[in-house]
Structures are given as C-alpha cells and as structure tokens.
Legacy VTK file of the C-alpha trace (Angstrom):
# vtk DataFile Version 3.0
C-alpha trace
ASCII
DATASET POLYDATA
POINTS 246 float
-2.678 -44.375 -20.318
0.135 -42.757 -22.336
-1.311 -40.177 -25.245
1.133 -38.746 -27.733
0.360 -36.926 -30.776
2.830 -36.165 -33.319
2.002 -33.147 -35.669
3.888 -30.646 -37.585
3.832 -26.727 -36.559
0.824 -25.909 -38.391
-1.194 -28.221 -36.079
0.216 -27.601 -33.019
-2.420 -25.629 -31.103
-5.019 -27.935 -32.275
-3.423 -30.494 -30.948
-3.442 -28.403 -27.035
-6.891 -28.218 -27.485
-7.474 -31.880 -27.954
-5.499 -32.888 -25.292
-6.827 -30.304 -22.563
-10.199 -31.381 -23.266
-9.585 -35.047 -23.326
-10.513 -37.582 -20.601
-6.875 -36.834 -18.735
-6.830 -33.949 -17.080
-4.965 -34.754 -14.245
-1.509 -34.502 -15.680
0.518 -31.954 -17.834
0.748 -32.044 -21.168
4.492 -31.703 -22.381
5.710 -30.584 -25.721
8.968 -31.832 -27.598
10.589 -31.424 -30.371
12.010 -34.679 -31.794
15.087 -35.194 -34.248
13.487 -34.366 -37.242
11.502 -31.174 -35.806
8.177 -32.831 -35.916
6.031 -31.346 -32.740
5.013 -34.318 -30.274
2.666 -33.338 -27.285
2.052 -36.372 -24.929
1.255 -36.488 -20.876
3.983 -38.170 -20.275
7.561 -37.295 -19.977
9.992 -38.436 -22.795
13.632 -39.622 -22.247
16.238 -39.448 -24.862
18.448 -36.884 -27.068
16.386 -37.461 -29.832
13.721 -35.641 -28.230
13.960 -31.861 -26.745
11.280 -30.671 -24.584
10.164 -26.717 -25.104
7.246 -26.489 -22.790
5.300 -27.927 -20.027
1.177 -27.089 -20.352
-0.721 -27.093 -17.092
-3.317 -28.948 -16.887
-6.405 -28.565 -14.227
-7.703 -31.139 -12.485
-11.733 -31.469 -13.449
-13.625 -31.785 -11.135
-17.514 -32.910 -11.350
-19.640 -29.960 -9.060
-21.981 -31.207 -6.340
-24.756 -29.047 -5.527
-24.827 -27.931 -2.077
-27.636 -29.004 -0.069
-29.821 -26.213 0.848
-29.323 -25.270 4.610
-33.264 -25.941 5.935
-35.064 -22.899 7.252
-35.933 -23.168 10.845
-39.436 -22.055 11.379
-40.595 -21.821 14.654
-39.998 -24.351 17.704
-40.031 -28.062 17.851
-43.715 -28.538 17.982
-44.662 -30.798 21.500
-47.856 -31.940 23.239
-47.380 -28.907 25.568
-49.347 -25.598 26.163
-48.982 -23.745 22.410
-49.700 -20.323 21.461
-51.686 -20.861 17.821
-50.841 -17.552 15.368
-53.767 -16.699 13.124
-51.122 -17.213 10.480
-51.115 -21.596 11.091
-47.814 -21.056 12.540
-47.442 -22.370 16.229
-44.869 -21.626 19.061
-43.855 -23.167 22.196
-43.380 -21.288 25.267
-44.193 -24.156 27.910
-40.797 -24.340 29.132
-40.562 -20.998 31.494
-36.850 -21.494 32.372
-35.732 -21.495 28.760
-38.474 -18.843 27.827
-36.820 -16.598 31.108
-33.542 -17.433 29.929
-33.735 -16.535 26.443
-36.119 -13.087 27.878
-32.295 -12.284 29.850
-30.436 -12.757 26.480
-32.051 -9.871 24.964
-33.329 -7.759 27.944
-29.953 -5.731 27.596
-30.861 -4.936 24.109
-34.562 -4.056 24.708
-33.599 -1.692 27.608
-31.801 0.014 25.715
-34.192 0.475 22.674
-36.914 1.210 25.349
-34.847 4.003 27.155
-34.187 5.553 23.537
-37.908 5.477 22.065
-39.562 6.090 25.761
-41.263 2.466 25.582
-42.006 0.386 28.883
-39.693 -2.500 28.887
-42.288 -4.610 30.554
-44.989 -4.138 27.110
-41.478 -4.896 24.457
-41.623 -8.077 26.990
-45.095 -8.968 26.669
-44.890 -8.451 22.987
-42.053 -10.544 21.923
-43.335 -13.379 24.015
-46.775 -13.391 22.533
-44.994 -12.541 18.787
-42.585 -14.856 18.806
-41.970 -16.784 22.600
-38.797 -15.031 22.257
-37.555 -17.438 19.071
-35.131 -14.469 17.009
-35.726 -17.350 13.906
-39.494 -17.706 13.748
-40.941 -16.766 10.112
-44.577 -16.712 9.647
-46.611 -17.870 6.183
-47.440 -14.183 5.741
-43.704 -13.336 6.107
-43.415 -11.852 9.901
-39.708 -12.204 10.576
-37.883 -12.735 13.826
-38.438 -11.903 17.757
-40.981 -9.010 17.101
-42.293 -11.000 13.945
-41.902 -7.734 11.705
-43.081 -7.552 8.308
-40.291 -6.520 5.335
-42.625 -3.081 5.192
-42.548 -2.397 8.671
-38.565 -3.136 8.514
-37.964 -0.871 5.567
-40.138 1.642 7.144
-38.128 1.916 9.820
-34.747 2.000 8.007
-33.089 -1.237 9.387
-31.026 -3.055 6.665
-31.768 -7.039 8.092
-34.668 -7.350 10.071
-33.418 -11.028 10.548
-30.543 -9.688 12.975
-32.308 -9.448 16.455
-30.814 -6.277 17.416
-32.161 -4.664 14.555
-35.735 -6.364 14.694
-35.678 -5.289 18.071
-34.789 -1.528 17.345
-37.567 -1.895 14.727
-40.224 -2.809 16.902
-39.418 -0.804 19.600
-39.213 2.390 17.083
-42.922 1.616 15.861
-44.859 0.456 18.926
-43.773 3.809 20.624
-44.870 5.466 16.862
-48.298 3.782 18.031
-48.415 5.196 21.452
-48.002 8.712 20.567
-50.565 8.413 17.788
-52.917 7.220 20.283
-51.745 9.776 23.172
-50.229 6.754 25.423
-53.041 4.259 25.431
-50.923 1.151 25.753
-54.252 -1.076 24.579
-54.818 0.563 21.293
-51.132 0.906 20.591
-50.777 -3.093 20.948
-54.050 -3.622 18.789
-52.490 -1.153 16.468
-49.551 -3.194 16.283
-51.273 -6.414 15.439
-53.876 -5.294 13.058
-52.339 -1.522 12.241
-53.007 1.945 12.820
-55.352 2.443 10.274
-58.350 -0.651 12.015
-57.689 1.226 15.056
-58.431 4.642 13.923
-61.668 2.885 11.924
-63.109 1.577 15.048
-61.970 4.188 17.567
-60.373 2.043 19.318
-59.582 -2.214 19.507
-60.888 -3.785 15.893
-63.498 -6.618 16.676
-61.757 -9.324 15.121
-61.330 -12.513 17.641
-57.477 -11.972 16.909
-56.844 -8.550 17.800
-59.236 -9.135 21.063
-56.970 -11.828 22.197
-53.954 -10.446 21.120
-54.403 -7.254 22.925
-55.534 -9.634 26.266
-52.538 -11.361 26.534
-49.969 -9.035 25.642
-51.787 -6.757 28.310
-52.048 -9.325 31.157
-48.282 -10.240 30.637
-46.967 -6.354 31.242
-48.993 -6.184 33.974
-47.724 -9.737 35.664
-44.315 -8.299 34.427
-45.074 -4.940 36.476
-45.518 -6.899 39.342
-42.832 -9.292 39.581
-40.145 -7.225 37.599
-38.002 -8.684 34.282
-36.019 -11.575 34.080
-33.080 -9.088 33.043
-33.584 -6.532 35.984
-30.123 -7.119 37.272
-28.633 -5.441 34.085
-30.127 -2.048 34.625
-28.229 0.612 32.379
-27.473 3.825 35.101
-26.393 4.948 32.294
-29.592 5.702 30.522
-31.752 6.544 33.880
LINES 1 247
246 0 1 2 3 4 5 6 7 8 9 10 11 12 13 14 15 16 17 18 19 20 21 22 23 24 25 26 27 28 29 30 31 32 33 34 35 36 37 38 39 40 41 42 43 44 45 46 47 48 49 50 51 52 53 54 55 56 57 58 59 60 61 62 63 64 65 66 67 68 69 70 71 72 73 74 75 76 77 78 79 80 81 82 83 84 85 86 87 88 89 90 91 92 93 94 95 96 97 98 99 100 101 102 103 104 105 106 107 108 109 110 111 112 113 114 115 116 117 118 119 120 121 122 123 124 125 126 127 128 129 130 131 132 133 134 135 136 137 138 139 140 141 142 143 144 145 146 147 148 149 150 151 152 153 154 155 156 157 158 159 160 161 162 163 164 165 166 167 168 169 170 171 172 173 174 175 176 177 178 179 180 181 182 183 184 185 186 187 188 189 190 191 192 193 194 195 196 197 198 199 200 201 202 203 204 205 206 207 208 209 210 211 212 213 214 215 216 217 218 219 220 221 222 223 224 225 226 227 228 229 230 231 232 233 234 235 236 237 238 239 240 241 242 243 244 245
C-alpha cells in the first residue's frame, strides 16, 4: 500500500504526524519536493527529476506488548503420600527422602559453620532447626509470611539488619544471629531458646519457661531430639570443618 500526500509548506508537519501515526509503520516516510515546489511525503521512494527528495523520516516499527506471564511462586515441596511435617501455619513440607534432605543439609553446612563459629551457636541445634523450619527448602514461604531455610519473618530480618532474607546466606546469618540472642537471654538453656524462637521471647519469659501451646511443645520436642541424634552421629557436612575458625 503506497500513501502519498501532497501539501504545500504550511501543512507539512501535519502531514508527519498523520503518516507516523497511520496503520504503516514499518517503513520510512520520505519527503520530496516536486517541480512545482509542492511538499509530497509518501512511504515509498519516488523516481524521476521532477521530484527531489530532502529528507528521509524514521519510522518505528509498532509493536503490540504482551504481558509477561508472572513467574509462579514456589511454596514449599511437591506435596506426596509420604511422612509430612504439618506447620501450624497450613503449610506442609516433605522431608521423607533422607538422601536429598542430607544432601541439601551438606549444601549449606559450610555456611552454618561459619555463622555458628561467629555467634557461638551449636551447629548441631542451626541443624535441627532448619530441618524442622523448613526441611532445608531455602524457597519455602509460609501464609503468615516466614521466608526461606530458617522461615524468618520480614521483622526478625530487619531486626537483624540483613537486606534479603530470601538469599540463604543471609537468612542463615539471621537466624543464627537471633537464636544465639535467645540463648544468652535465657543463660544457655537450649529448650527455652528454641521455644523462644517459635513462639518469641516475650511467651517464654510469661511462662518461665516453654509456653503450653500444643505447637511450641512439639516444636521444642523435635528440634531437641534431632540435635541430640545429630550429637551422636555427627553432621552430614563434618568433612568441611573450618581450622580456621577452631
């Protein structure tokens, strides 16, 4: 399709404006002057010495915007028919398969020795805590907004001054930072500190000790029985130990 417009001077950038915002946008728009010094704009290119071309408009291709499909948020593991850990929060986790769970514990054992050695935690309880917060899964969210492998909530992250709690050496660091905050409140005790950690400080210092909610109870159980089976039969990671830091 061949558009030309003829027009004096007067019209001329009217003329642009028409054809830039027409249907063809996909070629340039050319301007000539013709014998009798009449303006013609067309998209096509004109032959001839009656006609003397004085510019060449660039046109931009339009092109119709598809909204991107919004990457999907990955939750927590694929849910299966095998032994689950159930969150108070709805939200469940999968830790049947022990060579994955080991394998992913080895992946970040470096990372929680280190954070361990620097905030004079046990790495055997950051263990037991990520696997009964998150089964070691660095993307699991919770409904009430728990984020990542210690399943830290945005106040506990900006409390202890890490910028993305959703980066798993930082979530670590975080959690570290504020379960040994909990064991020098309570003077060491390991059970309070992890009930403290579930159900906070303050339900602790109310009861003197472990809250009675069914939650906490359990909570405190499990994390507890898994240090001490971890005390016992040493860390998946135990091969990377940092002389450094001893």
């Amino acid at each position: 399709m061949n558009i030309m417009i003829k027009t004096p001077l007067l019209f001329l950038s009217l003329s642009i404006t028409l054809l830039l915002s027409s249907s063809i946008t996909h070629a340039n728009v050319y301007s000539y002057v013709s014998a009798d010094g009449s303006r013609i704009l067309t998209d096509k290119r004109m032959h001839g010495k009656a006609y003397k071309l004085i510019k060449v408009y660039k046109v931009k291709t339009r092109r119709k915007k598809i909204a991107s499909k919004p990457k999907a948020i990955r939750t927590s593991y694929r849910k299966t028919s095998s032994k689950k850990r159930r969150r108070g929060n709805g939200i469940v986790y999968s830790c049947k398969n022990k060579q994955h769970l080991a394998s992913k514990a080895r992946t970040y054992g470096r990372t929680i020795q280190v954070y361990s050695k620097i905030y004079g935690v046990e790495e055997e309880l950051i263990h037991a805590i990520v696997k009964q917060e998150s089964c070691f899964n660095e993307r699991a969210y919770s409904r009430t907004g728990a984020i990542g492998l210690m399943q830290l909530m945005p106040g506990t992250a900006d409390m202890m001054k890490i910028s993305d709690p959703w980066n798993p050496e930082q979530n670590i660091q975080a959690g570290v930072k504020y379960i040994g905050q909990m064991l020098s409140m309570f003077k060491g005790k390991k059970r309070f500190a992890v009930a403290a950690y579930n159900a906070g400080p303050g339900k602790v210092r109310k009861y003197r000790g472990i809250p009675p909610y069914r939650e906490t109870k359990n909570y405190v159980k499990k994390v507890m029985a898994e240090y001490r089976r971890l005390k016992r039969q040493g860390l998946p990671n135990s091969q990377y130990a940092l002389a450094s830091l001893r």
